[in-house]
C-alpha positions in Angstrom: 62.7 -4.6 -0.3 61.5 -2.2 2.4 60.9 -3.8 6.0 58.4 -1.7 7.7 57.2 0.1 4.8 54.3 2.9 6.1 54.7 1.8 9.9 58.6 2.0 9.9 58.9 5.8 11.1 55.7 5.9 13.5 57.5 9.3 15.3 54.7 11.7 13.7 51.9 8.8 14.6 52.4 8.7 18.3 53.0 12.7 18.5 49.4 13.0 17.2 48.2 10.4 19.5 50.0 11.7 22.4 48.0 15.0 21.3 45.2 13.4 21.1 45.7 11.8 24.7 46.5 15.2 26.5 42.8 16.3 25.0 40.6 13.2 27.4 40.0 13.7 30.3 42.2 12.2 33.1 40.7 9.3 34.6 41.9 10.3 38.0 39.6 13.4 38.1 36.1 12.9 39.5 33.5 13.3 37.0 31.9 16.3 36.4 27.9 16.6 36.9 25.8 17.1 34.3 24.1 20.5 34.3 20.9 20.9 35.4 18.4 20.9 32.9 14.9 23.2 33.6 11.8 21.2 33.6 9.3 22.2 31.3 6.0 23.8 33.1 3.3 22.2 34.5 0.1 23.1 32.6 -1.9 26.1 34.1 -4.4 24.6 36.0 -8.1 26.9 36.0 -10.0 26.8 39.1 -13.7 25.9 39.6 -14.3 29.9 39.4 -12.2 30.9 36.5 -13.4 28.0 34.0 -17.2 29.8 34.7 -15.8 33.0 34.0 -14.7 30.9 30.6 -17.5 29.7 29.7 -19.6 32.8 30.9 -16.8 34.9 28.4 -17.2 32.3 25.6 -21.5 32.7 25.9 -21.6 36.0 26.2 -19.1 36.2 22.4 -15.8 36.1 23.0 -13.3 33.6 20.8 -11.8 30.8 22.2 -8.1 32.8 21.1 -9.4 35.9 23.2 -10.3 33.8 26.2 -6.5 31.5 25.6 -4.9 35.1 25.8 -7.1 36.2 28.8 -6.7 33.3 30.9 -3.1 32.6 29.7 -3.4 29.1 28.2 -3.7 27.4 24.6 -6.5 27.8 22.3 -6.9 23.8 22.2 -7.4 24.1 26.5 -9.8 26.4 26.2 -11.8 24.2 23.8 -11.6 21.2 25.6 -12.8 23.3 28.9 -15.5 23.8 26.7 -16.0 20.5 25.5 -15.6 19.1 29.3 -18.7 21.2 30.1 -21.0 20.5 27.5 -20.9 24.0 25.7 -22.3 24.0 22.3 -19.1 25.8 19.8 -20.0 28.6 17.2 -19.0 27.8 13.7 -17.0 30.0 12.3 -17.4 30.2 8.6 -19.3 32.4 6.6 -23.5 32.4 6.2 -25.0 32.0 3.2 -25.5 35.7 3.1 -21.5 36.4 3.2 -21.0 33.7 0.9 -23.6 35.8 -2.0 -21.2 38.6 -1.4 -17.6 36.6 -1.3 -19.3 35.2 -5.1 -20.1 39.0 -6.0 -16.6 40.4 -4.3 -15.0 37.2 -6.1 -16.6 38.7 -9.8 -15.9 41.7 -9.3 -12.2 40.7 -9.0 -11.2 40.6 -5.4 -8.6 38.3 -4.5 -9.7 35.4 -2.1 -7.1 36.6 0.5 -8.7 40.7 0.2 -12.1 38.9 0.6 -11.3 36.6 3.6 -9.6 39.8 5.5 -13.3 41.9 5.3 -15.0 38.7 6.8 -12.6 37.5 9.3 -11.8 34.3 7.5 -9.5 32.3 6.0 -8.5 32.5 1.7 -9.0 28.9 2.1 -12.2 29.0 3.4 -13.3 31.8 0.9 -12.1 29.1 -2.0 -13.9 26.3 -0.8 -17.6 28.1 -0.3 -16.5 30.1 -3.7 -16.0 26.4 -5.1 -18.6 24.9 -3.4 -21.0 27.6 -5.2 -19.9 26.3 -8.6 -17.7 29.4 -9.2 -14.6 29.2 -11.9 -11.6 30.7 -10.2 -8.7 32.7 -11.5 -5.3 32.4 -11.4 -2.8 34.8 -10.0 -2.7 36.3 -14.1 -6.4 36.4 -13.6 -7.6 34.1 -16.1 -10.0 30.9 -15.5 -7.5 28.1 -14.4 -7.1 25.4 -16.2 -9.6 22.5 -15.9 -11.6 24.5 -13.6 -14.4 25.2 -16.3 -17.8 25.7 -13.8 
């Protein structure tokens, strides 16, 4: 009958733990600080006279992404500076003359993505007024997809 069985010879246990000992640090050393981490930036903050430049660029046609990049904030800021001042917002979209030609680009066999570059849009937005018309669309083999029978 074996008396200590696994734990007998522990020489090769406390050399790894020893190891493993040398790795922490010693508890005598003072503790090392925690580098600094940079704070994220504050916001850009428009003045009084820059926000009626915004609004002045925004009336006079330019998009809420070309006044972001001018004035050097998001998108969403420059919509809510908009918002904040009572502007009325432009829908973007397509007329009801773009959508007739998006149907006759669509029949013609233009994709939705060729048709959404010529009028600035989104595919998506083609699809929807193209659905929204009661047209069938294709798909990418160019055949009426299924259950889409308009």
């Amino acid at each position: 009958m074996e008396v200590g069985g696994a734990y007998s010879n522990t020489k090769d246990q406390v050399s790894a733990l020893e190891t493993l000992r040398q790795q922490l640090p010693d508890l005598e050393d003072p503790l090392q600080p925690k580098p600094k981490r940079q704070r994220p930036n504050r916001a850009k903050q428009l003045d009084g006279e820059q926000v009626q430049h915004l609004i002045e660029g925004y009336r006079s046609g330019a998009t809420i992404y070309e006044l972001g990049d001018q004035f050097g904030i998001e998108r969403r800021t420059v919509s809510t500076i908009l918002h904040r001042h009572g502007v009325p917002m432009r829908r973007r979209g397509l007329s009801e003359e773009q959508i007739d030609d998006a149907v006759r680009l669509y029949n013609q066999g233009w994709s939705l993505a060729r048709i959404g570059n010529r009028m600035d849009v989104a595919a998506g937005t083609v699809r929807q007024r193209l659905h929204e018309h009661g047209v069938t669309m294709r798909n990418t083999q160019g055949q009426p997809r299924a259950g889409d029978a308009r």
